[in-house]
C-alpha angles and dihedrals in degrees: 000000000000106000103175109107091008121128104235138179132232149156118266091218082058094058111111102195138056094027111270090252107048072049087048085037099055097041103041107011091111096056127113128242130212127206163134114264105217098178144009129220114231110235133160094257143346090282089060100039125092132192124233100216117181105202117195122252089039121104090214135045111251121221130221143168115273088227082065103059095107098195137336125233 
């Protein structure tokens, strides 16, 4: 089969280059994200401290800085 000019798919974790995650990065880097904090780290300050979010759909909790969280429902 001809694939030149030819629409495809494929799995991001498939791409060789650039690495999966500057491709993850530059499609969906501006995406929000929505979920539950289950623990906080204890910093000094917000600057220092970082949330423990687990989002639903992912196997493993993410972890962002507490100076990230952009608003709480």
């Amino acid at each position: 089969m001809e694939l030149k000019n030819r629409w495809v798919h494929f799995r991001i974790r498939d791409v060789y280059i650039p690495e999966p995650q500057q491709l993850l990065a530059a499609l969906h880097g501006e995406d929000l994200l929505q979920g539950r904090v289950v623990e906080i780290s204890e910093g000094a300050g917000v600057t220092d401290s970082y949330a423990v979010v687990e989002v639903e759909g992912f196997e493993h909790p993410v972890i962002v800085p507490a100076e990230s969280v952009l608003g709480v429902l």
